[in-house]
N, C-alpha and C positions, 0 to 999 in steps of 0.2 A: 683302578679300584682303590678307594680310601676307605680305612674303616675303623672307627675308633668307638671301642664300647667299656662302657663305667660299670666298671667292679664293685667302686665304692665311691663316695663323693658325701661332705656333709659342710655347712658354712657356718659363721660365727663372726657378731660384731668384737671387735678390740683393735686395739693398735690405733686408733681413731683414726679408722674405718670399716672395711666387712673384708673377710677371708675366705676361703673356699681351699680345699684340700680333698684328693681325688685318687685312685686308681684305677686306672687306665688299663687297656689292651688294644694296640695297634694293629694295622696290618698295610700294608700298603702292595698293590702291584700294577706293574706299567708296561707296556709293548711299543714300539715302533716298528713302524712299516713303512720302507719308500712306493712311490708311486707307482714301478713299475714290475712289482709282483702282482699288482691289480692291474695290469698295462697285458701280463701276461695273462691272467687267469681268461680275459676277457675276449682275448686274438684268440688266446691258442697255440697251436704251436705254428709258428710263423717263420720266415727268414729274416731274421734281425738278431739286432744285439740288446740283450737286457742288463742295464745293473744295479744290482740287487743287493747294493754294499749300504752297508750301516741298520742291521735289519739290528732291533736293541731290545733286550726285557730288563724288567730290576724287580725284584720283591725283597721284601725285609719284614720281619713281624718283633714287636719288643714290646715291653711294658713301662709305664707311664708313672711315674707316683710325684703330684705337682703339687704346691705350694704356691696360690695365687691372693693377693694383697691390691684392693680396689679401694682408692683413695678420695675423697673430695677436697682438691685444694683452693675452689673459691667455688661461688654459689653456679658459675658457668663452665668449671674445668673439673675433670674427673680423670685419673689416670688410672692405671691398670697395670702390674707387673707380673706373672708368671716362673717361679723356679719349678727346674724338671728334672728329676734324676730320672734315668735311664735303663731298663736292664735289656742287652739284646736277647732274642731268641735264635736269628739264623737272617742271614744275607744273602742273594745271588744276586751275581749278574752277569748276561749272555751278552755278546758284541760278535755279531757277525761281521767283521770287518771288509770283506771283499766277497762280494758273490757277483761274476762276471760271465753272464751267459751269449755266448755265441752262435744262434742256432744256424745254420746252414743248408742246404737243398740235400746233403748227402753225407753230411758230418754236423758232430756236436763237438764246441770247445768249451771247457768251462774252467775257470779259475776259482777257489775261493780259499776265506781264511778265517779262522775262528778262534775266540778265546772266551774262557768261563774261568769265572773269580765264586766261590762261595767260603760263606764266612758260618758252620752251623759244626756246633762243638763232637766229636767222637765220627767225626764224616771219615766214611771207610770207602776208596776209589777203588775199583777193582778193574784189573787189568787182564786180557789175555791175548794171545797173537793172534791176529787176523786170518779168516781161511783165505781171503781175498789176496792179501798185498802181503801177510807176511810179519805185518811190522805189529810191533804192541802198541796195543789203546784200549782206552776204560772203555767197557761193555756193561757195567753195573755200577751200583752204590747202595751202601747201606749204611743205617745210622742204629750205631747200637746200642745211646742211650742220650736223650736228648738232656741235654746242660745249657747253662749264660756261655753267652757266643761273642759277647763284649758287654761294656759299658760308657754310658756318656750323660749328658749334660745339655740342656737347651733352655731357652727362655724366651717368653710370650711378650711383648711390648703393645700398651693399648692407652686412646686418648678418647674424648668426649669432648666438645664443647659447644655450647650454647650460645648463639647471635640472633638474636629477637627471634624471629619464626623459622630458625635455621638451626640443625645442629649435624656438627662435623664431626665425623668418627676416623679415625684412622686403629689399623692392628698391623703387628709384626711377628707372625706365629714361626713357630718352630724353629729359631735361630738357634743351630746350635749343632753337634756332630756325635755318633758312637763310634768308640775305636773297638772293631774288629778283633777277634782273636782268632786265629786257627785260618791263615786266608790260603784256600786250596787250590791251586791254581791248574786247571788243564787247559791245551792250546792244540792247536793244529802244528806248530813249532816253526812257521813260514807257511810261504802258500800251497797249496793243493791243487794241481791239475789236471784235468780228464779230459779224454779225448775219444770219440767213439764214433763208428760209422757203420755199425748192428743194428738199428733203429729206424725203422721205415714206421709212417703209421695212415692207417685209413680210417676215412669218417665212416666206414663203413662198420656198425657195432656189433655184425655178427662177422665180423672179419677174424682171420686168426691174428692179424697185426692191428686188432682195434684201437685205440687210443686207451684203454680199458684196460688190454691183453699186453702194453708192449709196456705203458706206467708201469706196469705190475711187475713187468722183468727187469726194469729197471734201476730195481728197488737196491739190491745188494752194491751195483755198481755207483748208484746215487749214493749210498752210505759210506762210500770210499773217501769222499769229499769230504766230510767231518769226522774222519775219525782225527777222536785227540787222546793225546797224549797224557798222560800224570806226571805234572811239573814241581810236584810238591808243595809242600809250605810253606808258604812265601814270610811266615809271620805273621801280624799283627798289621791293621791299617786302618788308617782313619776315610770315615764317608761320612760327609754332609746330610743333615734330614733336608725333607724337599721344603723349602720354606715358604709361604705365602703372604702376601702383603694385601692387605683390603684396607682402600681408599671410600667414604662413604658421606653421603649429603644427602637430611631429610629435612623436607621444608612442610609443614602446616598449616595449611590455611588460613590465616588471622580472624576472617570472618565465620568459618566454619570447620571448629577445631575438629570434626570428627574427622573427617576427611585427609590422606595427606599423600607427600610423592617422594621418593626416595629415587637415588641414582649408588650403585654399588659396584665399584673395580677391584676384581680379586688375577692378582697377578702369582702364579707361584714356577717356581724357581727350583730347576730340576735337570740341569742339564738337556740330555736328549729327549726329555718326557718335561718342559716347560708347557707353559700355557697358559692364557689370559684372559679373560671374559668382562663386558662391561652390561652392566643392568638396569633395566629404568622400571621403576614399579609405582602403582596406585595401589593406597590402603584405608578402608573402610572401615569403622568402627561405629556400628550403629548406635551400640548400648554397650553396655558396662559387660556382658556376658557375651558377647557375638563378635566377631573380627574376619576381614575379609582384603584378599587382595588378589591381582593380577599384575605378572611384571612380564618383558620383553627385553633378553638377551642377543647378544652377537660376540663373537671371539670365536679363537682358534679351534675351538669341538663344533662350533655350526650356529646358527640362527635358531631360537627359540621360542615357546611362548609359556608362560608361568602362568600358578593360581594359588590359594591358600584359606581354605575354611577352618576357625578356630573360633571354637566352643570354649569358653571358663569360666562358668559359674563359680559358685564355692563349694570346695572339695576337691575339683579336680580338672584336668585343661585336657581336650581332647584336639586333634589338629592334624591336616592331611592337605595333601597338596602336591605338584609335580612342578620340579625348573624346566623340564622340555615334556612338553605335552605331546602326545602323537596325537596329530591328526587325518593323517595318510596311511592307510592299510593299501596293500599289495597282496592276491593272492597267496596262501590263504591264511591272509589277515596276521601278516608277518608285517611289522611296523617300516614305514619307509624312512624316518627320521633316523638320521648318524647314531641319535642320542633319544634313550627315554628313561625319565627316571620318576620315582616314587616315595616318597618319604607321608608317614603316619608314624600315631604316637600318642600315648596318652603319659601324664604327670599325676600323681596322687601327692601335694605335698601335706607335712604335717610339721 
């Protein structure tokens, strides 16, 4: 999830060219998953070994306040610069490092290991001893008055250019990092092992050992695996924004300028939560007030299909449209596609 929403924004020609100046509200959050906790959901519980290491989230939310300078340096080249101060709100991030399950006909073995980084101002760990094991780990948190969590700096880089019925765009968003303050670290402190041979279970779901009834017992002794510890603060640290790079070529038809076809590569850059997508679209322009397109994706989230209806008369631009369309329903009428999204919106300028 990306999600970037304008506070404030207004433009103005000088500097010979046009400016734009903005405040921002960010949000960003990200999951990964290996293969085969969906390996397991789907068996069951089986005789095998699962590993369930590099399970990742990240969230971060900040604010934005940018200074962007759009230039025309010949009748075919247009560049684009972006300056960005930064204010953070708050950072996590989860790294299950080792989660190693061994299930067995008459025993469970499991290993795993964990650490959590959060960066969010007045963060209170609370700790108390386990009735299980004995040892102390954070059981709670609380935040008892939210504050800037860091600060940082990033910059936007963008090109246009023009080749008879072709124009080439390039952009380089988000270059740039917020350094951290307050970074709180709790961890497992090495690995964690369980070993258990109390666990019998039956497909049978009025069973007293149902899969249902023996999950459910299991719960306290599952929670023995991650308990962590309060490693303190660590300081201050710096983390990279997720950065994206969009490569793009739209070509016109010479003999029938309404009409036209675009191809757009958006690569962004994010450690464990990267990903890439490449796009081919047709775009309609009947009349001066109606616009219209259909594009078709492929990349790391899945296979797609696009569309885009936009109204702008004068006064105001209204416009709706989806990158992955669903068109597979699954009882009852749960979307079958990885991906589906939705974007609408109207503009009133003055």
């Amino acid at each position: 999830v990306n999600t970037k929403i304008d506070v404030l924004s207004f433009g103005f020609k000088a500097f010979g060219g046009y400016n734009t100046m903005s405040i921002s509200a960010r949000a960003n959050a990200a999951v990964k998953l290996p293969d085969d906790i969906f390996r397991l959901l789907k068996e069951g519980v089986t005789n095998d070994t699962y590993n369930i290491a590099n399970v990742a989230a990240h969230a971060d939310a900040y604010a934005e306040v940018a200074l962007n300078h759009s230039h025309q340096i010949t009748p075919n080249v247009r560049i684009g610069v972006t300056l960005k101060g930064l204010v953070g709100a708050g950072n996590v991030d989860l790294d299950f490092k080792k989660a190693q399950l061994e299930l067995r006909e008459d025993s469970w073995d499991v290993v795993t290991e964990a650490e959590v980084q959060a960066n969010i101002k007045n963060l209170n760990l609370i700790s108390s001893v386990s009735e299980e094991t004995g040892n102390m780990c954070i059981d709670d948190v609380e935040i008892e008055k939210f504050g800037i969590a860091g600060y940082g700096a990033a910059v936007d880089l963008g090109a246009v250019v023009n080749i008879g019925d072709f124009e080439v765009s390039a952009a380089l968003l988000d270059l740039g990092a917020i350094s951290w303050s307050n970074n709180y670290l709790a961890s497992t402190d090495g690995e964690h092992h369980f070993t258990t041979d109390k666990y019998t279970f039956n497909v049978d779901d009025e069973a007293a050992n149902s899969f249902e009834n023996e999950f459910e017992r299991m719960g306290d002794d599952l929670a023995v695996l991650y308990e962590v510890k309060d490693m303190g603060d660590q300081g201050s640290r710096l983390r990279m924004l997720a950065t994206t790079l969009n490569l793009g070529v739209k070509y016109t038809l010479p003999t029938y300028k309404k009409l036209s076809f675009g191809f757009l590569s958006t690569s962004r850059f994010q450690s464990d939560f990267s990903w890439t997508e490449v796009r081919l679209s047709a775009n309609y322009a009947p009349c001066k007030f109606f616009s219209m397109g259909a594009n078709v994706a492929t990349g790391t989230i899945g296979t797609g299909l696009g569309w885009m209806i936009n109204l702008h008369p004068a006064g105001f631009n209204l416009f709706a449209g989806m990158d992955y369309t669903c068109l597979n329903l699954v009882k009852p009428g749960v979307p079958k596609n990885s991906t589906t999204t939705v974007n609408f919106g109207i503009n009133i300028p003055f």
